[in-house]
C-alpha positions as protocol buffer text, in pm:
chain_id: "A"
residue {
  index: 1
  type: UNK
  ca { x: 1768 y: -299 z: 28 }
}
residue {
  index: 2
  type: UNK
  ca { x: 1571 y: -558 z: -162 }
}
residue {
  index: 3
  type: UNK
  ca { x: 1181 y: -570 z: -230 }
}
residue {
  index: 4
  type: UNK
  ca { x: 1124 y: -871 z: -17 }
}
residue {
  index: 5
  type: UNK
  ca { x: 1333 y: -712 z: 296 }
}
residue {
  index: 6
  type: UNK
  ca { x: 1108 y: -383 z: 222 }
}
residue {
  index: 7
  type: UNK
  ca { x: 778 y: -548 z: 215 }
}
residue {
  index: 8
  type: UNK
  ca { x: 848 y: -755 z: 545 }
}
residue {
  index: 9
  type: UNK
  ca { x: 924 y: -401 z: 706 }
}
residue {
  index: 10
  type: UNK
  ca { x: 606 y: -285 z: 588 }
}
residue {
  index: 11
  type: UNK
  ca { x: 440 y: -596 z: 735 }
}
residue {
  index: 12
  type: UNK
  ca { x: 606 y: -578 z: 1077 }
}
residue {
  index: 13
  type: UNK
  ca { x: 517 y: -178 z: 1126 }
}
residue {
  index: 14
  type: UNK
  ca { x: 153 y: -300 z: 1039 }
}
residue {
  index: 15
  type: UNK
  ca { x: 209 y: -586 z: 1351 }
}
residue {
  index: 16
  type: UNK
  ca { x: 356 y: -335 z: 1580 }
}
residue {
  index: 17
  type: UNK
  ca { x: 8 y: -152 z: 1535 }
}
residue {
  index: 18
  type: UNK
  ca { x: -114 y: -165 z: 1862 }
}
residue {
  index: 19
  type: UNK
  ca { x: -394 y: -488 z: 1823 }
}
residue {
  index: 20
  type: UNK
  ca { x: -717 y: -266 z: 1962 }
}
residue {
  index: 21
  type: UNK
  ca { x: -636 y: -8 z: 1670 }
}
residue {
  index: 22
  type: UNK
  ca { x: -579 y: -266 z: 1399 }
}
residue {
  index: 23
  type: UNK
  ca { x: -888 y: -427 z: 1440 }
}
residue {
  index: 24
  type: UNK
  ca { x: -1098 y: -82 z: 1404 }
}
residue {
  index: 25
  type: UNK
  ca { x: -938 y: -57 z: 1032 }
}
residue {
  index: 26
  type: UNK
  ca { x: -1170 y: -138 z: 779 }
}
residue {
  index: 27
  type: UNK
  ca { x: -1159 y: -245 z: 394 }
}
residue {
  index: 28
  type: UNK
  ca { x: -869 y: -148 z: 358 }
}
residue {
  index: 29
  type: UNK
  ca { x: -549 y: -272 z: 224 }
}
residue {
  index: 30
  type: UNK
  ca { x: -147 y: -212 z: 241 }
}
residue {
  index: 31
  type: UNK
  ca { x: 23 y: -207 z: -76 }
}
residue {
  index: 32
  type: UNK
  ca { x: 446 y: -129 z: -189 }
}
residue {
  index: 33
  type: UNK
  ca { x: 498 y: 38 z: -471 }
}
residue {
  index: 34
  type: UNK
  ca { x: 862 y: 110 z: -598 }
}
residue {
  index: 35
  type: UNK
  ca { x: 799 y: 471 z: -668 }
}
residue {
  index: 36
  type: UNK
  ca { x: 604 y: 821 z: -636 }
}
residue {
  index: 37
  type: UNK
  ca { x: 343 y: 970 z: -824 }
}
residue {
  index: 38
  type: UNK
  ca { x: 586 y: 1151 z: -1106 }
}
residue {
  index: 39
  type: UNK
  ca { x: 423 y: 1484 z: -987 }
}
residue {
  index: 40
  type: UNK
  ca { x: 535 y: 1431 z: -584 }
}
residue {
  index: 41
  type: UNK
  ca { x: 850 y: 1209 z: -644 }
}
residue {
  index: 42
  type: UNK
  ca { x: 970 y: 1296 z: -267 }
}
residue {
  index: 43
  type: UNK
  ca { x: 623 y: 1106 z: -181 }
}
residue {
  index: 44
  type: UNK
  ca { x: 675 y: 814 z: 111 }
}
residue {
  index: 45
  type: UNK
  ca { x: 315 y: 710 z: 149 }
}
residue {
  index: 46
  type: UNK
  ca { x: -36 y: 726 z: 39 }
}
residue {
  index: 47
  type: UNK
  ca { x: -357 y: 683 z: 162 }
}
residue {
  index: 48
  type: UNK
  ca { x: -682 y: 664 z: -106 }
}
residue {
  index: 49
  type: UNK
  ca { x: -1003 y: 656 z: 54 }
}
residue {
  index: 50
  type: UNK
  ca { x: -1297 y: 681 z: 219 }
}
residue {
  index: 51
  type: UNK
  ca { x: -1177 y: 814 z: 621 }
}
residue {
  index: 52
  type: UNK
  ca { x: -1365 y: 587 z: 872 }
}
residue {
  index: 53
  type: UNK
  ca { x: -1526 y: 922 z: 974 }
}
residue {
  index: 54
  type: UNK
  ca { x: -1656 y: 1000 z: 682 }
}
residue {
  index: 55
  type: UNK
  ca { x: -1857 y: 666 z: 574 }
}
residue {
  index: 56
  type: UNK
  ca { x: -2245 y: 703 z: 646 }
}
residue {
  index: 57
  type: UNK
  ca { x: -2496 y: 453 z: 547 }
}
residue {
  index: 58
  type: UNK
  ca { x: -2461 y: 452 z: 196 }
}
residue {
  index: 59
  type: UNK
  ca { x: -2103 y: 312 z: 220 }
}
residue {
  index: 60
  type: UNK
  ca { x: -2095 y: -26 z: 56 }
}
residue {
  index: 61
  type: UNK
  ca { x: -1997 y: -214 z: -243 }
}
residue {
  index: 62
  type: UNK
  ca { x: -1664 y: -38 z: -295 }
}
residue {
  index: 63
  type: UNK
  ca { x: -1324 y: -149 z: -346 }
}
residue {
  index: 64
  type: UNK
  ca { x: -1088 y: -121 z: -66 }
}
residue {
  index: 65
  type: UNK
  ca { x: -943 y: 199 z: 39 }
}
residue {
  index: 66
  type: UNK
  ca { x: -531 y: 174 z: -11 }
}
residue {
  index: 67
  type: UNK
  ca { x: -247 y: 292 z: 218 }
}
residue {
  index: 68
  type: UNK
  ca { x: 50 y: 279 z: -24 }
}
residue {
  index: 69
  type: UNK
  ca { x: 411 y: 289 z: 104 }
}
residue {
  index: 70
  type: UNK
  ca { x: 632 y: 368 z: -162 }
}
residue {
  index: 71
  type: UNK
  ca { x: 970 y: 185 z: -126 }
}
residue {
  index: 72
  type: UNK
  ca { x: 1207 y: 432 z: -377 }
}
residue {
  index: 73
  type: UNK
  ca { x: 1150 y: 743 z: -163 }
}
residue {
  index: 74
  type: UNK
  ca { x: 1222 y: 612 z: 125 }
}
residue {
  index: 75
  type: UNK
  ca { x: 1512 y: 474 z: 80 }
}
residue {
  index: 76
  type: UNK
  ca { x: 1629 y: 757 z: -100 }
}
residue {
  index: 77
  type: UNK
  ca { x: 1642 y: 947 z: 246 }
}
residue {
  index: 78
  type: UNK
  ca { x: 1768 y: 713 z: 447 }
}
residue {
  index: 79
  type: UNK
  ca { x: 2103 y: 626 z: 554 }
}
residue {
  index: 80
  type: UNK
  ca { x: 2120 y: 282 z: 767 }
}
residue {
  index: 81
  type: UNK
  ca { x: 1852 y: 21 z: 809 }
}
residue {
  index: 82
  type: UNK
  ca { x: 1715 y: 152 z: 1124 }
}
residue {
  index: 83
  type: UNK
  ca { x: 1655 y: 453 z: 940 }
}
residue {
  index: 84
  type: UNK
  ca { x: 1458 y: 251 z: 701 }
}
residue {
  index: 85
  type: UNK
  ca { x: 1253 y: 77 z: 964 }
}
residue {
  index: 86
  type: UNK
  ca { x: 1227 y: 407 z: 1178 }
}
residue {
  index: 87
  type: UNK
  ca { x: 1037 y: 590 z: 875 }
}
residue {
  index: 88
  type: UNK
  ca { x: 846 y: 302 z: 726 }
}
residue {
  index: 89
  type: UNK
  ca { x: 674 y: 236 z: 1077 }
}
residue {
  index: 90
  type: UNK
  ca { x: 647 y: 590 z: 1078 }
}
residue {
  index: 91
  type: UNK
  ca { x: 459 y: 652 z: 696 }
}
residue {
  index: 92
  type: UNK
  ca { x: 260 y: 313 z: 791 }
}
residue {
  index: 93
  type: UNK
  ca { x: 107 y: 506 z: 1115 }
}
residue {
  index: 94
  type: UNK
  ca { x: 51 y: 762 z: 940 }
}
residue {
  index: 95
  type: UNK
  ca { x: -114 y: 634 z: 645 }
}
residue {
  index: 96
  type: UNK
  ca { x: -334 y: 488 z: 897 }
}
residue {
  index: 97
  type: UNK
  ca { x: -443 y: 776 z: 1081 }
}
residue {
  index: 98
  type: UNK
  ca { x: -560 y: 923 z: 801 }
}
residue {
  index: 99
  type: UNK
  ca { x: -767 y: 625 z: 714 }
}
residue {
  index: 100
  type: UNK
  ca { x: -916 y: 695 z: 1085 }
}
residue {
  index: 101
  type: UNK
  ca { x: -961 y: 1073 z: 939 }
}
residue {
  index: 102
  type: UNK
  ca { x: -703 y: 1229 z: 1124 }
}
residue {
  index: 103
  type: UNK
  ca { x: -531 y: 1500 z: 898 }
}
residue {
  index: 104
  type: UNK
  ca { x: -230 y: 1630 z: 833 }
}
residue {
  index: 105
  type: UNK
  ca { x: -270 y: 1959 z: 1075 }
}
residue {
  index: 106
  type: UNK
  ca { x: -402 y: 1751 z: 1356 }
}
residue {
  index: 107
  type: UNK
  ca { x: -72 y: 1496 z: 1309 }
}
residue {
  index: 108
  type: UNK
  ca { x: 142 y: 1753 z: 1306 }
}
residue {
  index: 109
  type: UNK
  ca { x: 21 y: 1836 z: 1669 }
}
residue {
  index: 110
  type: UNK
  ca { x: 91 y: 1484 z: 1792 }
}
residue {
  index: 111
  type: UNK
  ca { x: 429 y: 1498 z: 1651 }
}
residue {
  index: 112
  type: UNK
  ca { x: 336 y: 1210 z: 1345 }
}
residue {
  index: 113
  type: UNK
  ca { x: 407 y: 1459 z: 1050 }
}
């Protein structure tokens, strides 16, 4: 699969985000990378930030947190191109919960990790 195919998956898991939830995500942005971190090479997604739950007053003036989807990976354990678009919804969600502060424990409960 090519970059450009990749990156409009990305964007249509981000516009299958239910609209109420999408519009509670804040300074942040969505980026493709071709790979992982060399020390977690296995590594689908990333989010950097500050969590929505943990921002207090003196949040301000920073750059934008990042939810990273890393296209390599991915593909790497995928076999057809509904696999692809199965897990790259699923990393995007993801990435996004933990932007809302939702961890890895509490998304393996609702069946997301």
């Amino acid at each position: 699969m090519e970059r450009e195919e990749f990156d409009h998956l990305v964007e249509q898991a981000l516009a299958d985000v239910p609209a109420e939830l999408a519009a509670l995500v804040e300074n942040c942005v969505i980026v493709v990378e071709d790979d992982a971190p060399a020390e977690e090479p296995g590594l689908l997604g990333f989010y950097d930030g500050v969590p929505l739950t943990e921002r207090d007053t003196g949040y301000g003036g920073v750059l934008p947190d990042r939810i990273v989807v890393f296209m390599n990976p991915t593909l790497a354990i995928c076999e057809t191109r509904e696999d692809v678009v199965e897990e790259v919804a699923i990393t995007v969600v993801h990435e996004i919960a933990h932007h809302f502060g939702i961890d890895d424990d509490r998304l393996h409960e609702l069946g997301w990790a």
